[in-house]
N, C-alpha and C positions, 0 to 999 in steps of 0.2 A: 425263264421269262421275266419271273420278280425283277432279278439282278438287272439285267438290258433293262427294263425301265426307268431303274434308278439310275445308272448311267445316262440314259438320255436323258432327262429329267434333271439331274447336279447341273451339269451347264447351264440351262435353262434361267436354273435357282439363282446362279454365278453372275449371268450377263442380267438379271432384272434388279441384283443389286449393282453392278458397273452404273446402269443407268441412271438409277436415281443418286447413282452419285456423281454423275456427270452433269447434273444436271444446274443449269447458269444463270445469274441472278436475271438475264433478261426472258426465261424464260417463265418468271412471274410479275413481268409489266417494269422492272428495273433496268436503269442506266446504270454498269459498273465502271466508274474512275478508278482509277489510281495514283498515284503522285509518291513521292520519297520525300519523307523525313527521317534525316541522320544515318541514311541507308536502309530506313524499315519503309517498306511498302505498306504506304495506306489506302485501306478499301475503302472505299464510300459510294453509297446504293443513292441513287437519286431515285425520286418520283413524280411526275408529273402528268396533269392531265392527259387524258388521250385527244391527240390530235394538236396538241398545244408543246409539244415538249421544247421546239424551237422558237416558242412565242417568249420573248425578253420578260422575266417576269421575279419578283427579290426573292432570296436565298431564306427559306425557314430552316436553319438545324435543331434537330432533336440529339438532345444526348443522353442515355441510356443508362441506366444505374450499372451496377455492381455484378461482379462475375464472368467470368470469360463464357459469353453465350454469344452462339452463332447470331447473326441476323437473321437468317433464316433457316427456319426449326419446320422440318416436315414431319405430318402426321402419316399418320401410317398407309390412308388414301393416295396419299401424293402430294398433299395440298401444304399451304406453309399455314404456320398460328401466325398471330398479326404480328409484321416486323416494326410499327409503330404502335403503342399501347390503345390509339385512339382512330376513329376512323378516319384514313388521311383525303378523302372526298370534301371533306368540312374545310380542310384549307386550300386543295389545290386551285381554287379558283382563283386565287389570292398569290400563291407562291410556287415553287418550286421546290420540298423536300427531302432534303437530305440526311442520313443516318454513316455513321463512319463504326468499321468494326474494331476488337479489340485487336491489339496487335498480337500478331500468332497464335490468333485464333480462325479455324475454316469460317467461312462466310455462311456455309451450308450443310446443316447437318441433318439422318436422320432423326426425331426425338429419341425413338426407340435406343440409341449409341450415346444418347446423353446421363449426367447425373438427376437424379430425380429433382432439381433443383434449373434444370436446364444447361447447367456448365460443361462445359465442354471439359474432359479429361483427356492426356496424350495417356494414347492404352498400352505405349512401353516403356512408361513408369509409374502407370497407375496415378497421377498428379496432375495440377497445371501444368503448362508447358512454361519452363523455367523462363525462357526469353519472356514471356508475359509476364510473370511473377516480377522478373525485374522490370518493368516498365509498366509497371499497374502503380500507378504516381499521380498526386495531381498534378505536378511542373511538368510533365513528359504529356498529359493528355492536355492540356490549357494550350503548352506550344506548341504540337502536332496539329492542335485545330485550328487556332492561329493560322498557322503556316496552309493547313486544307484551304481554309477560307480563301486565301489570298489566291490560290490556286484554281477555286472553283469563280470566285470573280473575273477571270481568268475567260472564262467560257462565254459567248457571245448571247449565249440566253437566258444571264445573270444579270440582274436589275445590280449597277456598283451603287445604287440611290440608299438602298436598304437592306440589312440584314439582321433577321431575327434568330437569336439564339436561347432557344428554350431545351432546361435541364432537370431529369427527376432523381431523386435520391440522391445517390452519390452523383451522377450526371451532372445534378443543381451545383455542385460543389464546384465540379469544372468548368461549368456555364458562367458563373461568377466570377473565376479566376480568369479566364477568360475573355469576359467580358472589363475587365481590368486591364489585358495587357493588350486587347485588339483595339485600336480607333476603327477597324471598319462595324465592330457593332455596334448598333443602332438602337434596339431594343434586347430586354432580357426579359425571359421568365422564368424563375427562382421557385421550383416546387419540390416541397417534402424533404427536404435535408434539414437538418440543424444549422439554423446561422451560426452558431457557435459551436459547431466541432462536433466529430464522431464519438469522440472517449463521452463528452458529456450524455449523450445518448446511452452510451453502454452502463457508463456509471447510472445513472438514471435508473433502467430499466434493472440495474445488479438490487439498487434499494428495496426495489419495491420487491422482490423476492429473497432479499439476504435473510442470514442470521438474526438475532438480536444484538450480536455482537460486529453484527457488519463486517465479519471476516473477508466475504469474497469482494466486496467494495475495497477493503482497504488492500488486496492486493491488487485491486487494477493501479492504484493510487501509485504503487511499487513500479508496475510494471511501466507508470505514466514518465516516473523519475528516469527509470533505463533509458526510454524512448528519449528522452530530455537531453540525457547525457551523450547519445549516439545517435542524431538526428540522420544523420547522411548513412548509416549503415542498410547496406542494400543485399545483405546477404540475405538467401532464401532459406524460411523457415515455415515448414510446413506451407501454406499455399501464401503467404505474405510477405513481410519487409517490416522493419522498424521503419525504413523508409517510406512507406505506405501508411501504415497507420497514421504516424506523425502528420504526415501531408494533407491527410484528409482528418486528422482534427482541428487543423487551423482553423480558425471562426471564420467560415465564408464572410460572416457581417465585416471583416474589416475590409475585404475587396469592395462588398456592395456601399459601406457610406461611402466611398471616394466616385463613383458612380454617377456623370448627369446626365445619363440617359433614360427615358423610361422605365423602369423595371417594374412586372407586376410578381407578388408572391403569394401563391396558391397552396393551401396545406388543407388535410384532414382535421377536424379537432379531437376525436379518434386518436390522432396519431402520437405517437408518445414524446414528440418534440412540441406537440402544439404548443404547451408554456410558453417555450421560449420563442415560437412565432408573434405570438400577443404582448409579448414582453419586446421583440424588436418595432411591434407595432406602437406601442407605447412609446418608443425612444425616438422614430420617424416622426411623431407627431409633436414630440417636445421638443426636437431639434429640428425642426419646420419643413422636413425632406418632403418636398413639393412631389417628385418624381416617380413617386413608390404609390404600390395602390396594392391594398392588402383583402385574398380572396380567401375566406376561410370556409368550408365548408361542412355544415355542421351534421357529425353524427356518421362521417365517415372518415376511413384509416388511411395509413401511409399512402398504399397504391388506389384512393377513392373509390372504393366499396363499403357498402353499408353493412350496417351489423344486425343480426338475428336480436330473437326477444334474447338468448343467454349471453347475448355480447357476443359471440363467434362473426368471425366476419361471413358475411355472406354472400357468395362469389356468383350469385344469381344479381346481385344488385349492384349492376356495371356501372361506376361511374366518369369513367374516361371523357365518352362523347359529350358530353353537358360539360366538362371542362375544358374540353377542346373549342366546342361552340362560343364559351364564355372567355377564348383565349383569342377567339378572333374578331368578336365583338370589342373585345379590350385595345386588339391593335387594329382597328376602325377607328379607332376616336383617337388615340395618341397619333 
């Protein structure tokens, strides 16, 4: 009798995960696009008010830090973690929201099938999935968005008047780039990257932890020459590229001085680039950059959470929404 239960019972187990894996970005309130760049299929998850989705209204894109992560990450309920960092009720009144996935990567995962970091790993080779690794680039995500953009202006319930392209961490990096090579953006918002490059972050952060002899600094220094020497090498090493690192140490700052669009840049002072955000702030105001409007906010880290009495960040003290609110107040007035 055991055995017969368990057989009835396996199928059961089989078909309730089919389902949650079947399951489609409009069945949590999203519009799924697609379009082709270079032959790769791009997703892109819209959001907009209920009941307004065909009311004409301008294009807000978010673009997403670092790591091949689903957009939508299901908890064990059913339910998704927020596919925008911020509560997206705060803008839709205003826009229309967009979010575009990594390439070859699912759109929909459960968390439970994730790395504890949320990344997505292909499980028959234990890694990224190579096709990403090579195309995790700033020139490959700046011109694919480019090219989205163009694409979702495209659609009849896209204001062509306005579009805002806001980018976090690594995101910021290709918001910028981005925002360099599109005349249709209109505004940028520039948060928690380094103006000046990824390596300087690492080296950074190698200091204040190194030797007294600065041993592991001065092999990033080494490793910075290689990159130097083989800027375009795209072979896959372990989950990256020379050609990746390279791309995203570029100094955002030299896309954003050529910029005369509004740009506002939002950072943690917490966060271990602040320096160098007070220091771009410094150089906007001696070279009279009218357009820039710098939001620092004090006492919390890269992703705007506050820290405990030991300095730990403290992930009870959400600071998303208050920067979202303060990101739409900013585009009110420009």
């Amino acid at each position: 009798m055991k055995q017969t239960l368990l057989l009835f019972f396996l199928p059961l187990l089989f078909c309730f995960h089919i389902a949650a894996q079947a399951k489609k970005p409009e069945d949590f309130g999203f519009r799924h696009l697609q379009t082709l760049y270079k032959q790769d299929t791009v997703d892109i998850l819209l959001l907009s008010k209920r009941g307004e989705e065909e009311m004409e209204k301008p294009l807000f894109l978010f673009i997403q830090g670092s790591l091949p992560k689903p957009l939508i990450k299901l908890q064990e309920n059913g339910k998704p973690y927020m596919v925008f960092p911020f509560e997206p009720g705060i803008l839709l009144n205003d826009y229309h929201l967009a979010i575009i996935s990594k390439p070859y990567v699912p759109l929909i995962r459960e968390a439970s099938e994730l790395r504890r970091d949320m990344a997505y790993v292909d499980p028959e080779i234990n890694s990224f999935p190579e096709k990403y690794i090579k195309r995790d680039n700033l020139y490959y995500y700046a011109n694919r968005n480019k090219q989205a953009i163009k694409f979702l202006k495209k659609q009849n319930w896209i204001s062509d008047k306005e579009v805002v392209v806001a980018g976090h961490s690594e995101g910021a990096a290709v918001a910028a780039k981005l925002a360099e090579l599109s005349k249709d953006v209109t505004r940028l918002i520039f948060a928690s990257t380094n103006p000046f490059g990824r390596m300087i972050t690492i080296i950074s952060q190698m200091r204040q932890q190194d030797d007294s002899l600065g041993t592991a600094t001065e092999k990033q220094f080494k490793l910075w020459q290689e990159l130097i020497n083989d800027t375009e090498n795209n072979q896959v090493q372990g989950e990256t590229t020379f050609k990746s690192i390279y791309s995203f140490s570029k100094p955002p700052i030299n896309s954003l001085r050529k910029l005369k669009i509004p740009v506002l840049v939002a950072y943690g002072t917490e966060d271990i680039a602040a320096p160098f955000f007070d220091y771009m702030h410094l150089e906007a105001i001696r070279n009279k950059k009218k357009n820039f409007t710098f939001l620092p906010y004090v006492g919390r880290e890269h992703n705007f959470f506050g820290l405990d009495e030991s300095g730990k960040v403290n992930y009870d003290d959400f600071g998303w929404d208050s920067v979202a609110q303060d990101w739409k107040e900013w585009l009110k007035k420009k």
